[in-house]
C-alpha positions in Angstrom: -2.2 -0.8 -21.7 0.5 -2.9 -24.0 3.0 -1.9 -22.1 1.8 -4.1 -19.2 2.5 -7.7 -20.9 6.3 -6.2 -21.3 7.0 -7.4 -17.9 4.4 -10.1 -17.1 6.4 -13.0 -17.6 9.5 -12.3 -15.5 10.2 -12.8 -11.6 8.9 -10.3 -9.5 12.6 -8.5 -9.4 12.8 -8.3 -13.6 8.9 -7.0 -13.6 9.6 -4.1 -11.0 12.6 -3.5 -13.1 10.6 -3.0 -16.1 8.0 -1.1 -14.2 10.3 1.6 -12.4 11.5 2.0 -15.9 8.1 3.0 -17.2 7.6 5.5 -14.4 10.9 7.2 -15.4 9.5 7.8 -18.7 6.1 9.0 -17.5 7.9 11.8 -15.1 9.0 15.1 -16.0 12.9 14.9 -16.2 13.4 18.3 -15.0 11.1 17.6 -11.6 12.7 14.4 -11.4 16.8 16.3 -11.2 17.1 15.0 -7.4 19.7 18.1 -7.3 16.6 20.4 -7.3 14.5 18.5 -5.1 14.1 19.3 -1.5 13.5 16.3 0.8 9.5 17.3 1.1 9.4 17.3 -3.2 11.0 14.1 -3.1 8.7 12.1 -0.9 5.4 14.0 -2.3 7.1 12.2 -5.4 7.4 9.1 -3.9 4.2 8.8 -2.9 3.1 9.6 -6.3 5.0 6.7 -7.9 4.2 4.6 -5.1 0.1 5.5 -5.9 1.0 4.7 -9.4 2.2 1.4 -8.7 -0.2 0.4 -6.3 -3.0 0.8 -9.1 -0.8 -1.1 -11.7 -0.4 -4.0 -9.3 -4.1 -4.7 -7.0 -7.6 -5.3 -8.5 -10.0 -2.4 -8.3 -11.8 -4.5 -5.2 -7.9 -4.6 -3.4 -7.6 -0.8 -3.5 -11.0 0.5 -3.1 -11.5 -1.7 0.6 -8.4 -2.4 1.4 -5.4 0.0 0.3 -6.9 2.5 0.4 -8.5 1.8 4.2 -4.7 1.6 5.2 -3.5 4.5 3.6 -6.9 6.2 5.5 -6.3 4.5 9.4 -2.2 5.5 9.2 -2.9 9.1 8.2 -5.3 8.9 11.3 -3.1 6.8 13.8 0.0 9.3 12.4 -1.8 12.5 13.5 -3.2 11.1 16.6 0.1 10.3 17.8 1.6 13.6 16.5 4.2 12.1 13.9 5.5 14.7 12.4 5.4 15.5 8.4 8.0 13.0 7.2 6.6 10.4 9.6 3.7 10.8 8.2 4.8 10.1 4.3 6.8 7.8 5.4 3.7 5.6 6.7 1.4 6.9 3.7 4.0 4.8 1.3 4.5 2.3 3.7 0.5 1.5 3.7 0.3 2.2 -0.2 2.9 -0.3 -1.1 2.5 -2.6 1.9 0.7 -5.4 -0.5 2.5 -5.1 -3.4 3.9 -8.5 -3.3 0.8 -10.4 -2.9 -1.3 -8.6 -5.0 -1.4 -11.4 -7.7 -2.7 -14.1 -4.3 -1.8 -15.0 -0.8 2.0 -15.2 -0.4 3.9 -15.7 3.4 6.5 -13.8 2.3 5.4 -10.8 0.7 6.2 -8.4 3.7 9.9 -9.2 3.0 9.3 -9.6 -1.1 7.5 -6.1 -0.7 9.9 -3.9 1.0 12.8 -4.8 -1.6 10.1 -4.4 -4.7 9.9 -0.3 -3.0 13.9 -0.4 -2.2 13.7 -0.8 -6.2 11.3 1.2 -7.5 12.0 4.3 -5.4 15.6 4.3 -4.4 16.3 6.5 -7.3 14.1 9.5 -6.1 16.4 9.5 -2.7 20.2 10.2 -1.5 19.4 9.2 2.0 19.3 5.8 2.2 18.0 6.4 5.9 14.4 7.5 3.9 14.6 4.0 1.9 15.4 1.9 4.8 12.3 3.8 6.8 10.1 2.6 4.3 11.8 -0.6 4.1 10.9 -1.4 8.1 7.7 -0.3 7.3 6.6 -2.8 4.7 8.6 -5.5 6.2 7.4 -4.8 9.5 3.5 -4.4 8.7 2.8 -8.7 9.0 4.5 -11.7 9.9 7.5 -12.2 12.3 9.3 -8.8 12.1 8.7 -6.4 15.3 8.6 -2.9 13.9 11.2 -0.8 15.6 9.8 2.6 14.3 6.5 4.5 15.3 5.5 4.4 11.5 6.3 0.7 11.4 3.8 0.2 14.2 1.8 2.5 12.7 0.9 0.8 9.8 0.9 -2.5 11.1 -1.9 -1.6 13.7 -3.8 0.2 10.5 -3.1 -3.3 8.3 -4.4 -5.3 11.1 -7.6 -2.6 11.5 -8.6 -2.7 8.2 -9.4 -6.1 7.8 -11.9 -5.7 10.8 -13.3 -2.7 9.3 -13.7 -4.3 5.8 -15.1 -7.5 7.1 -17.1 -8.3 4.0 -14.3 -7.8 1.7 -12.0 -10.1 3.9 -14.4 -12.7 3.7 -15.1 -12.5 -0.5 -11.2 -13.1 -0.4 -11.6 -15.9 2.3 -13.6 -17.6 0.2 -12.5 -16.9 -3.3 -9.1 -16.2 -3.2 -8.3 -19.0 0.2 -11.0 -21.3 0.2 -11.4 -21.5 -4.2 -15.3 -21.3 -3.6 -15.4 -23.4 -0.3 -17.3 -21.7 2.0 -15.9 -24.1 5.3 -12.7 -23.3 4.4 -12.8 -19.7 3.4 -14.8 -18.6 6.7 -12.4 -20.9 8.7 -9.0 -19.1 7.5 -11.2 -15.8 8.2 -11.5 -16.9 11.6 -8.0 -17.8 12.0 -6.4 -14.5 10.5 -8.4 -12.4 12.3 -7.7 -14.4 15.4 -3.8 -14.0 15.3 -4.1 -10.2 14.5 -5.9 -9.8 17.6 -3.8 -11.5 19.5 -0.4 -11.0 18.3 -0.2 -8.1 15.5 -2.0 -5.3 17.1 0.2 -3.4 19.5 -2.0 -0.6 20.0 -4.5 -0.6 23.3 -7.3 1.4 21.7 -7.0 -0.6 18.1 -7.1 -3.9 20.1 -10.4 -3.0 21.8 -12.0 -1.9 18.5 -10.9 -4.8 16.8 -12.2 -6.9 19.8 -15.6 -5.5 19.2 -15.3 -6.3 15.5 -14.6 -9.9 16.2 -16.9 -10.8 18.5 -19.8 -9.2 15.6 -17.9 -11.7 13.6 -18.5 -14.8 15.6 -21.5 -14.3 16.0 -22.5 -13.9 12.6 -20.7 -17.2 11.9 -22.2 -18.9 14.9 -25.7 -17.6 13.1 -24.6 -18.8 9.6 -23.6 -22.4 11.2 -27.3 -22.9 12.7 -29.0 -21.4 9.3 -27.0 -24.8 7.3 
């Protein structure tokens, strides 16, 4: 797609300018009248854009075994807790545009970077800025030093934290191509460590924790075996 260089070379803010620009144009004006919309329209709409947007920004390998694991584990952890139906979207755009700001490589500040890259692209579809700053928490809140202060913020945070456990093998391609640039020492070492502090201090939830426990330990040992094969 040309349109795609448009915004390539500008910050982060200027390229989700141009982008929620192009997704005006690709939606039906008449759907898009907020005046018509009731609050359930408006967030199927949201996540629609925010699907859109997701694709635009992470690498086929991103979405398929990651992303898309996150969208899948909040849906569960939101209907195993009984959030109800705007909990729930809330978390499914939460987990689809939790990444957004790192998708180009590793960045420490991409849970902040993220949550005002979906304050931008979606604040148009929604009166209520109590709906924006839901999602807001949520991406802010799903790493680093933020304590979510919302059941969905939790939510996905405990599915973030799940899915790298789950996708072990994609973790590790990234580990080593993305972190460690082809070093395998270094790429299985930051592995180690990420999956490490997620056990111990991002997952909340009792029942995640021991699955993720059981996960880790696989984990170890398969390094331990990789260590005595060199």
């Amino acid at each position: 797609m040309s349109g795609r260089n448009c915004g390539a070379n500008g910050t982060w803010l200027e390229r989700c300018d141009y982008l929620n620009g192009w997704f005006e144009r690709m939606e039906d004006e008449y759907l898009f009248n907020r005046d018509r919309l009731s609050l359930e329209d408006k967030l199927a709409l949201a996540k629609n854009r925010a699907r859109k947007i997701m694709e635009y920004r992470h690498d086929d390998l991103d979405r398929r075994f990651h992303v898309y694991k996150v969208v899948e584990i909040s849906r569960k952890l939101a209907q195993q807790r009984r959030l109800n139906k705007y909990q729930s979207d809330v978390c499914e755009i939460g987990a689809l545009l939790h990444d957004i700001a790192r998708a180009n490589g590793p960045n420490p500040k991409h849970p902040k970077e993220g949550a005002e890259m979906a304050r931008k692209i979606l604040g148009d579809i929604f009166y209520s800025r109590k709906v924006i700053d839901d999602i807001y928490h949520v991406i802010e809140a799903h790493d680093g030093d933020v304590n979510p202060r919302s059941e969905m913020a939790e939510i996905v945070r405990n599915a973030d934290a799940l899915a790298h456990f789950e996708n072990l093998p994609h973790l590790i391609y990234v580990s080593i191509s993305k972190i460690g640039k082809g070093d395998l020492e270094k790429g299985m070492n930051w592995a180690e460590s990420k999956l490490r502090r997620e056990l111990e201090e991002k997952i909340t939830y009792p029942d995640v924790r021991e699955r993720c426990r059981r996960y880790y330990e696989s984990f170890e040992k398969w390094k331990e075996g990789l260590n005595h094969e060199e």
